[in-house]
C-alpha positions as CSV (number, residue, x, y, z in Angstrom):
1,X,34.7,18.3,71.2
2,X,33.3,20.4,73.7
3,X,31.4,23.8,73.6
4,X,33.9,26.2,75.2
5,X,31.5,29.0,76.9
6,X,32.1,32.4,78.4
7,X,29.4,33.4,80.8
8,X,28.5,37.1,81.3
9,X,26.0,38.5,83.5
10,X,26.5,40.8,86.8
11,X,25.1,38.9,89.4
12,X,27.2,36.9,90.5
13,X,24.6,34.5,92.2
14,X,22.8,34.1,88.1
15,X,26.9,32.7,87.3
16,X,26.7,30.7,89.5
17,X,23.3,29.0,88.8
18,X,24.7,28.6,85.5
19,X,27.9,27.0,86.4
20,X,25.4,24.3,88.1
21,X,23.6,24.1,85.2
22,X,25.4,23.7,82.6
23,X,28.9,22.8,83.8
24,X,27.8,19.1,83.9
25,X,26.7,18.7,80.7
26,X,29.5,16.5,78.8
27,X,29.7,18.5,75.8
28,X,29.9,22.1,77.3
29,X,33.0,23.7,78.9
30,X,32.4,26.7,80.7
31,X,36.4,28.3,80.4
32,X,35.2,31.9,81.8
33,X,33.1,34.6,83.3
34,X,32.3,38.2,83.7
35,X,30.5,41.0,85.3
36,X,30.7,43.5,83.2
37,X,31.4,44.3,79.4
38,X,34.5,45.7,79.5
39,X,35.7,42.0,81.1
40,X,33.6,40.0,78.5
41,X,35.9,42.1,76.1
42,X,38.8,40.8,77.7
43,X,38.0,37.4,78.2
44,X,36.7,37.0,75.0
45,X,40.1,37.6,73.4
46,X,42.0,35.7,76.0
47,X,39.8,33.0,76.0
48,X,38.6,32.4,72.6
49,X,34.8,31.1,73.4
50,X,33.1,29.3,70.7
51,X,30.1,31.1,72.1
52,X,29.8,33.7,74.6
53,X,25.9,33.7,77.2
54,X,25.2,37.6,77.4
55,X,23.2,39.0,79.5
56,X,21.5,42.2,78.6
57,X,21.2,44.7,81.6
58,X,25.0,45.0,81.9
59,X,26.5,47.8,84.4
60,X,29.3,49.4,82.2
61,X,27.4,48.8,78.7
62,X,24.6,47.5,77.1
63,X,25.0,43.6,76.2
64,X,23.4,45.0,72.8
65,X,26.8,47.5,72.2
66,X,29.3,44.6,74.0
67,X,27.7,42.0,71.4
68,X,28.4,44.7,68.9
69,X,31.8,45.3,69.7
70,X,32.8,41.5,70.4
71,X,31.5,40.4,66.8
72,X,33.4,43.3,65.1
73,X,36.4,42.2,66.7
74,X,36.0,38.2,66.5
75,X,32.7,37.4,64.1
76,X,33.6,34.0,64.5
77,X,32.0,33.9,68.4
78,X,28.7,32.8,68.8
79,X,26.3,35.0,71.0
80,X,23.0,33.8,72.7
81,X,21.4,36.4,74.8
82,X,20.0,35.3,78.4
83,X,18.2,38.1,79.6
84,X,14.9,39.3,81.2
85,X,14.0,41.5,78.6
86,X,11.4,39.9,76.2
87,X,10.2,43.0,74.1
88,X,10.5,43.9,70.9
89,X,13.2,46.9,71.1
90,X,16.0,44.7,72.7
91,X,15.2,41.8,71.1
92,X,15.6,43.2,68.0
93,X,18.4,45.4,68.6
94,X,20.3,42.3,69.7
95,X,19.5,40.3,66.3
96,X,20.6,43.5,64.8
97,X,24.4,42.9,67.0
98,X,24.5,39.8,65.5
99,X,23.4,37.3,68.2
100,X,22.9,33.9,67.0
101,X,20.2,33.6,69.8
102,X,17.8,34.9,72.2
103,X,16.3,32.9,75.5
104,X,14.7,35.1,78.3
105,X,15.5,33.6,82.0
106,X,12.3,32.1,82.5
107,X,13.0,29.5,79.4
108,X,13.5,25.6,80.4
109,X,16.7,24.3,81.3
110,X,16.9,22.4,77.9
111,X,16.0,25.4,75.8
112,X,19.2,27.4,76.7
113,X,21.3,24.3,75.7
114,X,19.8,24.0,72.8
115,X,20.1,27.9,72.1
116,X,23.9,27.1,72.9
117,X,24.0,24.1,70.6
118,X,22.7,25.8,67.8
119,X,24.8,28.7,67.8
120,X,28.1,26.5,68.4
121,X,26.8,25.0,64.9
122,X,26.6,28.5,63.5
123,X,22.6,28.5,63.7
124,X,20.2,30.5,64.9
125,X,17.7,29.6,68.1
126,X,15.1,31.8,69.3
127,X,12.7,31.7,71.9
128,X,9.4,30.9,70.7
129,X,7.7,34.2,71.8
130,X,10.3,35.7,70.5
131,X,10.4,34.0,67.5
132,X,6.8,35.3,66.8
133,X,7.9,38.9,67.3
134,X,10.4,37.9,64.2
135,X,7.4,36.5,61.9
136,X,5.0,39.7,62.5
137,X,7.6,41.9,62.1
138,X,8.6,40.2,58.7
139,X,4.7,39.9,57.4
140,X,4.7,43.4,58.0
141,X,6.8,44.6,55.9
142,X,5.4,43.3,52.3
143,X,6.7,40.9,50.3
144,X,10.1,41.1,48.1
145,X,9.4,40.4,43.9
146,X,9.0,37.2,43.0
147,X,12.0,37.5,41.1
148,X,14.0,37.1,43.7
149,X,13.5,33.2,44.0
150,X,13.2,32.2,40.3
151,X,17.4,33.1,40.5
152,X,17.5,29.9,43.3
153,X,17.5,26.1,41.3
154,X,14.7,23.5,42.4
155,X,17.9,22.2,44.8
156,X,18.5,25.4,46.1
157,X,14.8,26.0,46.5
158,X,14.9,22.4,48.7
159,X,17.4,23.4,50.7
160,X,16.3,27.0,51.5
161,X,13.2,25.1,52.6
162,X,15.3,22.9,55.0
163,X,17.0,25.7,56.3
164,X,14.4,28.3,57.0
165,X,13.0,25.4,59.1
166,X,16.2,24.9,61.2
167,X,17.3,21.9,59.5
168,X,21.3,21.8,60.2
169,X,23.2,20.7,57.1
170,X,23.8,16.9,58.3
171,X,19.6,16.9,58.5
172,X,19.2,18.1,55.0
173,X,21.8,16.0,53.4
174,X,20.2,12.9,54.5
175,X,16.2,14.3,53.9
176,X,17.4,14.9,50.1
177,X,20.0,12.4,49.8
178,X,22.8,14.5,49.0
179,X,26.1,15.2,51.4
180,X,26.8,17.2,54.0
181,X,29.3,19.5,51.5
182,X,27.2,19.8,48.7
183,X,24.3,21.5,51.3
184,X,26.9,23.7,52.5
185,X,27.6,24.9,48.6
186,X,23.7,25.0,48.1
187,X,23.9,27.6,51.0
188,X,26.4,29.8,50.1
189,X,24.6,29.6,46.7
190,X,21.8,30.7,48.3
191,X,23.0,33.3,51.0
192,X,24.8,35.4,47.5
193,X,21.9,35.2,45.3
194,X,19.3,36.0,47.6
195,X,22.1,38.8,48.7
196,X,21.1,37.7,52.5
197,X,23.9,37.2,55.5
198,X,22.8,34.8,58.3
199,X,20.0,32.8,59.0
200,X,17.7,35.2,60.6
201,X,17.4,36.6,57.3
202,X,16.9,33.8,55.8
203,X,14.0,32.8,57.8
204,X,12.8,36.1,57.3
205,X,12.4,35.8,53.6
206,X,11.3,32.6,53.8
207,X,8.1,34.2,55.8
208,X,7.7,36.7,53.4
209,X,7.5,34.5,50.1
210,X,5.2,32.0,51.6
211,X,8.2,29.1,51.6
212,X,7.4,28.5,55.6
213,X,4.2,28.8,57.4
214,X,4.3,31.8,59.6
């Protein structure tokens, strides 16, 4: 089943490119585009994306406030930001909006499809730079009590593992031999006890307790 998308970006020429780009690929269909974010409000109701490319610098709005205002409405849509911006106060601002992604316009071809892959899974992908900006930002704030992971089983402890390194739940069923359900339980498990709500704070804890290598 293909990847329905909803481009948005105001330059008409950067659609375009994208259409190119992307509108080959067998498992993406692009069903949609806008200029501004008062249409990507629009389309994205009409249209129901599974995952909507926003650009930042927007005309009417900030892509920050329309990926705000589209994930109140429909939390369901995936976001991945495509923008020029690469420093800290968007890039974080954007997590904060609840993008599942974040690839500046100089990344590779293949790195926006797999940003768009990943949040069609309901996963997180971000830009390796960017990424780093994540991991000092997390080291920087001290480290939760250990008490906090002696509430996880040694499964759930496996399975955080997995996930904080971007394993998707088909990867981590076969690495520890279990199935594809009984890794999504593990996670919910994990998500409530820890009392965290998506995957980029997952990561982040991760960071902070030691269970991945920053």
């Amino acid at each position: 089943m293909s990847i329905r998308l909803l481009l948005v970006d105001d330059h008409a020429v950067v659609r375009s490119g994208l259409h190119m780009l992307l509108g080959n690929e067998p498992d993406v269909e692009i069903v949609g585009e806008a200029g501004n974010a008062a249409e990507a409000l629009t389309q994205a109701g009409a249209l129901t994306p599974d995952v909507i490319l926003m650009d930042i610098g927007l005309p009417d709005m900030s892509g920050i406030e329309a990926t705000r205002m589209i994930k109140a409405r429909y939390p369901m849509m995936a976001i991945v930001a495509l923008t020029i911006h690469e420093d800290e106060e968007y890039f974080f601002n954007m997590l904060d909006a609840g993008a599942s992604g974040y690839v500046p316009k100089r990344a590779a071809p293949e790195e926006l499809l797999t940003a768009i892959r990943a949040a069609a899974s309901n996963e997180v992908y971000l830009y390796p730079s960017m990424a780093k900006l994540l991991v000092r930002d997390y080291l920087s704030t001290g480290h939760p009590p250990e008490s906090e992971q002696d509430v996880l089983t040694e499964r759930e402890q496996e399975v955080l593992t997995h996930l904080a390194e971007g394993a998707t739940n088909d990867e981590i069923a076969e690495a520890l031999v279990i199935s594809p359900k009984t890794v999504a339980r593990h996670r919910e498990n994990i998500m409530r006890k820890l009392n965290l709500h998506s995957r980029v704070e997952l990561v982040r804890y991760a960071i902070r307790k030691g269970i991945i290598k920053a």
